[in-house]
Wavefront OBJ file of the C-alpha trace (Angstrom):
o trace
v 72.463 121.591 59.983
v 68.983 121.826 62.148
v 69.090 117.995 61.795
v 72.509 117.765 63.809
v 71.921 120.330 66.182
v 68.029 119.209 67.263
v 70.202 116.109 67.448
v 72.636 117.359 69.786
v 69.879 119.232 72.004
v 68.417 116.279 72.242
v 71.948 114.794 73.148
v 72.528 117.257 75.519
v 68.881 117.215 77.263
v 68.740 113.193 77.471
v 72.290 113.273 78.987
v 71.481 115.964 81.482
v 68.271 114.140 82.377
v 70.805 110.850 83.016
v 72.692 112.926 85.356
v 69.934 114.637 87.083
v 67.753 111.343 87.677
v 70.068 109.887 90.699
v 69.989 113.343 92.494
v 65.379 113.452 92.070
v 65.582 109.702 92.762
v 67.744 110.614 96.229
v 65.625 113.420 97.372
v 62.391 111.590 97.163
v 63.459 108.973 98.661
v 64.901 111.105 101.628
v 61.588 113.159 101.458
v 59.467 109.935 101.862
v 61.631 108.163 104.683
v 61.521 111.206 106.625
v 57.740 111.491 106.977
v 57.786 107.838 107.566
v 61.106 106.600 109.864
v 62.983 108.609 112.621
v 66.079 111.013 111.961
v 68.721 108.275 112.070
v 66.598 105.983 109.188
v 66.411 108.668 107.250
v 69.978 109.390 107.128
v 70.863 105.929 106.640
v 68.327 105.818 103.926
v 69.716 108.375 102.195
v 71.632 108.335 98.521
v 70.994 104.205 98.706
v 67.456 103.654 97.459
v 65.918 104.509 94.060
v 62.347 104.504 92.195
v 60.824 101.412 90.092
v 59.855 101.574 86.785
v 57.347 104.788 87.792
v 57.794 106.953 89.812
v 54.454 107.447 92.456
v 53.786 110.754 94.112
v 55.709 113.127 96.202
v 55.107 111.538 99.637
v 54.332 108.283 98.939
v 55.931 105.925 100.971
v 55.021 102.383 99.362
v 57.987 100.253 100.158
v 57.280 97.867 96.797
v 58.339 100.937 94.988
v 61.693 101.259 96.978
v 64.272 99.140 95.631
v 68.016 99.169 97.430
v 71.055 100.228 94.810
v 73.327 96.666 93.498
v 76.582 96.403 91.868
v 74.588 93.595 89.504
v 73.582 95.315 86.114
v 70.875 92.688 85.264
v 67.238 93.340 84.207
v 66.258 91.572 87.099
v 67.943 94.760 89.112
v 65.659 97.111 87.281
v 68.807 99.398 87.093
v 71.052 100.056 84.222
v 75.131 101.239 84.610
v 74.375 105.018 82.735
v 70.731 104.817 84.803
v 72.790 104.648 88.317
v 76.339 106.239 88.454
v 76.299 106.519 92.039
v 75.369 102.652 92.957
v 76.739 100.860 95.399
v 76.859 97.584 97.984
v 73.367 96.532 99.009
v 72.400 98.354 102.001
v 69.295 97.482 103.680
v 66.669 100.692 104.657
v 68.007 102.693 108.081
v 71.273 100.937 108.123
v 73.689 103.019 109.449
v 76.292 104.068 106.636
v 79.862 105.055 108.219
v 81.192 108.671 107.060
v 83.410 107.302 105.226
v 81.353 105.565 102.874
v 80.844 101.909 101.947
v 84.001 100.084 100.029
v 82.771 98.687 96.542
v 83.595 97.274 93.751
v 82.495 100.190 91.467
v 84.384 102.685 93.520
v 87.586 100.940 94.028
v 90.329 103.672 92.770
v 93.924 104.642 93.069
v 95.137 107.117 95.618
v 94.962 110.664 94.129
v 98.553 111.678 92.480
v 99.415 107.537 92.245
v 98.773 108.181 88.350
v 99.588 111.046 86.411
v 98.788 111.706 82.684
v 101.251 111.924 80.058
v 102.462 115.133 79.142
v 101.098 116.014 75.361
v 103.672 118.218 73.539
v 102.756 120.091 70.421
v 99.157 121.426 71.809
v 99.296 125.016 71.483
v 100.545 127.319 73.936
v 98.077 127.562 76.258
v 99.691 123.625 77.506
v 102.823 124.943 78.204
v 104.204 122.751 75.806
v 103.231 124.161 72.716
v 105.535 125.150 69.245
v 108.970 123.875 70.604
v 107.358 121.407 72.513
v 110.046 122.073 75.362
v 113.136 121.386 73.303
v 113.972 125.329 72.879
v 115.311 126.851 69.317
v 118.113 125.367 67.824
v 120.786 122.611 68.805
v 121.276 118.647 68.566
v 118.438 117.874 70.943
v 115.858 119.988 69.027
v 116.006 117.771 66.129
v 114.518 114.392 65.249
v 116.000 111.486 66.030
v 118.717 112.783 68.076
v 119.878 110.592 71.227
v 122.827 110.639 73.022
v 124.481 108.333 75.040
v 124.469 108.338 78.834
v 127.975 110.731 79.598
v 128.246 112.381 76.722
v 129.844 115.335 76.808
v 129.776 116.788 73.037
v 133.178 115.674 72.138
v 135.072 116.859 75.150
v 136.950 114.304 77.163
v 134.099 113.042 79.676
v 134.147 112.607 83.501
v 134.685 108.939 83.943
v 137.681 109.285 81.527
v 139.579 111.846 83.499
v 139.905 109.856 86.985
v 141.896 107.313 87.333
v 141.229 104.007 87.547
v 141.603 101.710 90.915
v 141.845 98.480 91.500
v 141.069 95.285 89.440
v 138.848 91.962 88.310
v 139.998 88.964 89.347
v 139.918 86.960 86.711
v 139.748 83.799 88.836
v 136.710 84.369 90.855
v 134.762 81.898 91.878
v 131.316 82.298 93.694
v 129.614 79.677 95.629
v 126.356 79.163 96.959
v 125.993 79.360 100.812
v 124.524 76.007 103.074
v 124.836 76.593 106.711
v 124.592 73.524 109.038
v 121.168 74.333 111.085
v 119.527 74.010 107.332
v 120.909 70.421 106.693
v 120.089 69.626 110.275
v 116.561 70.420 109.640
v 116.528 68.868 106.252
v 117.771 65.461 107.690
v 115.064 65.745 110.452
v 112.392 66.369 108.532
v 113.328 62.867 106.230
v 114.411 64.838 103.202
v 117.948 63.737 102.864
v 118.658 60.543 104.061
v 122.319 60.703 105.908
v 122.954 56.706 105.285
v 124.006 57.785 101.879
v 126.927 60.117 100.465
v 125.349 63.469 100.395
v 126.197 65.266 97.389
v 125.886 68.814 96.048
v 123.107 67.140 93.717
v 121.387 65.623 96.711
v 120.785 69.088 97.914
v 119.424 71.043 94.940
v 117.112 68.375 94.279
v 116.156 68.465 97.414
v 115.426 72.240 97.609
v 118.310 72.798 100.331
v 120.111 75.012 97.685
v 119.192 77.418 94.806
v 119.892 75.715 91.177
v 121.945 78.739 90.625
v 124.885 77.162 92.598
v 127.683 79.240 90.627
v 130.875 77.112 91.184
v 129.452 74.939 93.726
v 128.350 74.945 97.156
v 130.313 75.881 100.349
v 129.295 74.186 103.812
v 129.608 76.762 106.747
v 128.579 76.387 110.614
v 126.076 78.558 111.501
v 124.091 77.803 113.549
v 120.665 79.989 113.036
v 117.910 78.292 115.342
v 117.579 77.539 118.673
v 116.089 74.412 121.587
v 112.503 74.945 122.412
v 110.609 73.892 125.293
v 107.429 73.606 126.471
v 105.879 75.343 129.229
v 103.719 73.778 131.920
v 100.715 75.266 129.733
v 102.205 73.301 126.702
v 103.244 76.170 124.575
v 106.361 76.131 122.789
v 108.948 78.811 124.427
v 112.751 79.191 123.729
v 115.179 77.379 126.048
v 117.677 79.524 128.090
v 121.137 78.898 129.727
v 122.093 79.896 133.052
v 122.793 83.217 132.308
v 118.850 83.451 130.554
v 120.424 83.880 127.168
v 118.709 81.049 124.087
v 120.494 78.272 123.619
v 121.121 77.705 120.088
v 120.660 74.200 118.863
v 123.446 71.883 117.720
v 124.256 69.709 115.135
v 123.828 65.843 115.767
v 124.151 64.244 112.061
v 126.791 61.827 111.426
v 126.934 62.675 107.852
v 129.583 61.966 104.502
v 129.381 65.104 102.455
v 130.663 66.160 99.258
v 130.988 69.740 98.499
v 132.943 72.478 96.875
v 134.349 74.219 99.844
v 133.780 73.714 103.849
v 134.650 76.360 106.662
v 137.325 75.215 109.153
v 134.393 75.305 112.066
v 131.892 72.802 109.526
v 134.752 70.554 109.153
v 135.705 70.458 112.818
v 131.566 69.881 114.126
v 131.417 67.332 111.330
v 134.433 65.266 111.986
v 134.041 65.694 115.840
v 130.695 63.429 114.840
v 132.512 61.186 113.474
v 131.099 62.167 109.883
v 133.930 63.174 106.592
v 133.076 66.212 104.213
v 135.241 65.975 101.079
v 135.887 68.894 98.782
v 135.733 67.972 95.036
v 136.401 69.941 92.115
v 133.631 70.513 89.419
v 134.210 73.163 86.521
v 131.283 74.674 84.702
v 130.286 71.688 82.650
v 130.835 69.383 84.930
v 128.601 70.633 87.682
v 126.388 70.824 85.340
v 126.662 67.441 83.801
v 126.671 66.697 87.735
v 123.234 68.802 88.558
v 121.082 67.849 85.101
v 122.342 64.763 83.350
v 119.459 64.617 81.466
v 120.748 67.337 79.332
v 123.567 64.684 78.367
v 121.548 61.844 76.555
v 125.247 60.293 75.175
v 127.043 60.259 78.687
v 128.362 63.047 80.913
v 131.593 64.514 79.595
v 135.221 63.207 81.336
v 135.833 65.122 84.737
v 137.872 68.193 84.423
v 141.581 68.206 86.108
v 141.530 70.746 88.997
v 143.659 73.665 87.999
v 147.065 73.905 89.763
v 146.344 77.519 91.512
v 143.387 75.125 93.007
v 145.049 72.167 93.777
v 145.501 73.228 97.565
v 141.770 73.753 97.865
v 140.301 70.392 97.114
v 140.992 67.184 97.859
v 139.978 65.517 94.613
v 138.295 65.773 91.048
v 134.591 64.887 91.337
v 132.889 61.985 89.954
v 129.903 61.717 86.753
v 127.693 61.020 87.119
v 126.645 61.631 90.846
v 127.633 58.755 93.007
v 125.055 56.816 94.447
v 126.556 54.861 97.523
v 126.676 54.352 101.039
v 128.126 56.691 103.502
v 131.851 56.189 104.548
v 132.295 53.874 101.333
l 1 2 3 4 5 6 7 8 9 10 11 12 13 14 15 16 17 18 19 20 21 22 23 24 25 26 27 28 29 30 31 32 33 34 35 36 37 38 39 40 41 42 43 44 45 46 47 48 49 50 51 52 53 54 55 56 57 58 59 60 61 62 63 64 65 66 67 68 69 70 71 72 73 74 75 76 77 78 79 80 81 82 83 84 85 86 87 88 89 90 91 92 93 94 95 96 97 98 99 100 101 102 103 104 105 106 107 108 109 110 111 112 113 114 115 116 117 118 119 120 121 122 123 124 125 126 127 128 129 130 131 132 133 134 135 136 137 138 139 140 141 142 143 144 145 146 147 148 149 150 151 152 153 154 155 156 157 158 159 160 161 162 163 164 165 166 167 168 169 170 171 172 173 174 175 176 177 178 179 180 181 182 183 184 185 186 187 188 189 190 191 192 193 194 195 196 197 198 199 200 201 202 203 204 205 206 207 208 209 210 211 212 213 214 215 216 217 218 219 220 221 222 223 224 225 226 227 228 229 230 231 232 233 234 235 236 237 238 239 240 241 242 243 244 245 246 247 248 249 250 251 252 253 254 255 256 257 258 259 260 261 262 263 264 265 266 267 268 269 270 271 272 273 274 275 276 277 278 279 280 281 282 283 284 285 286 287 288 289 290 291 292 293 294 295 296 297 298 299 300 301 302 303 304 305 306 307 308 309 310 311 312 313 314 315 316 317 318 319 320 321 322 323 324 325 326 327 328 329 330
């Protein structure tokens, strides 16, 4: 028993030595820069020096013995992590150091409140979450292993069971993944579709013009999202106006042969009125995606799918496997 508690005095004394070095260490060093430097030096010299391997006297104001704090925990820093809980960025002697302190590594930290610990239940009752552990007396939630279901309601008839219901689910839904116009302008600009070729909905998701995730297809619309630019007489790059000072938006100049799922009435008409053709061909589920990986069909791609009669006034034809690879207007 005197053998564990010398052991803890000694514990106790080398840790409160630990913690009372940096605060010695800080006031000599202010003591000694302010018999030596002006006012400002000595503040800025303050809490970011510390001794060498002995300390000398009160006073003494040899700067070999001075040595400025480092993040680096090296021997060659002469400073060990538990020797220097306060260090920081190297600041050199009667630099300024804003109010606010100097940002570090070692003092990088969340925002106070931006993590909270976990509650411990069970601890006694000076926790506030002792004996009961907050579950009260009796009932099914103070046992073990009790969990009920979201809208439960003990047996009694539950909320979303006494209102009606409304409306329905089509079962025939069919989603399609957007491509506006301005897009396959750019994309045909920029030399990543070429437009001498039929232009297919595998064109563009290898292409990066549409999401993979293409649903039942892809449906062309005409929007029109950019607009002209200029330049200035200084050479920068301004929007071009109209008359009435508003941006003009630009316009689509591709003569193009597309093949796609569905097509607004206003794609169709600015296609056509360029004297390009946009077909709409029918894929189901396996097919487009025979059409969009046929690697994942090593023996062939499967036979095309007939188009179902509630959607045979919404395409023009079945589409083709694997993806055709021909000229435009063929």
């Amino acid at each position: 028993a005197s053998r564990g508690s010398a052991g803890g005095a000694s514990a106790r004394s080398w840790t409160r030595a630990i913690a009372d070095a940096p605060r010695a260490k800080s006031v000599w060093a202010a003591t000694s820069a302010r018999s030596s430097r002006p006012a400002s030096a000595a503040a800025g010299l303050r809490g970011f020096a510390c001794l060498g391997a002995r300390a000398p006297a009160r006073g003494t104001t040899d700067p070999a013995s001075i040595r400025p704090f480092t993040t680096s925990c090296s021997r060659e820093s002469g400073q060990r992590p538990r020797d220097n809980p306060g260090g920081g960025l190297v600041v050199p002697p009667g630099a300024p150091v804003p109010a606010e302190g100097v940002l570090a590594l070692n003092n990088l930290r969340d925002v106070p409140g931006a993590r909270r610990d976990a509650v411990r239940v069970g601890r006694g009752r000076g926790s506030g979450k002792g004996k009961t552990a907050g579950r009260g007396y009796n009932g099914q939630k103070s046992r073990s292993g009790s969990s009920l279901r979201i809208g439960f309601e003990g047996g009694q008839t539950p909320l979303r069971l006494t209102l009606p219901k409304r409306g329905f689910v089509n079962p025939k839904r069919m989603s399609f993944a957007p491509l506006n116009l301005e897009k396959l302008q750019r994309w045909i600009d920029d030399g990543r579709l070429d437009a001498t070729k039929t232009l297919t909905m595998k064109h563009f998701v290898d292409s990066g013009l549409v999401d993979r995730r293409v649903g039942h297809g892809v449906k062309l619309l005409a929007k029109l999202e950019a607009f002209e630019t200029t330049r200035d007489e200084n050479g920068d790059l301004k929007l071009a106006t109209d008359a009435n000072g508003e941006p003009v938006a630009k316009r689509f100049t591709a003569k193009v042969d597309v093949e796609v799922s569905r097509v607004s009435r206003a794609a169709r008409e600015t296609i056509e009125a360029l004297g390009g053709r946009v077909t709409k061909v029918h894929y189901n589920r396996l097919g487009l995606r025979a059409l969009l990986k046929p690697h994942k069909f090593p023996e062939g791609p499967p036979k095309p799918a007939r188009t179902p009669v509630y959607l045979k006034k919404k395409v023009d034809r079945e589409g083709t496997l694997p993806a055709p690879e021909r000229a435009a207007f063929s």
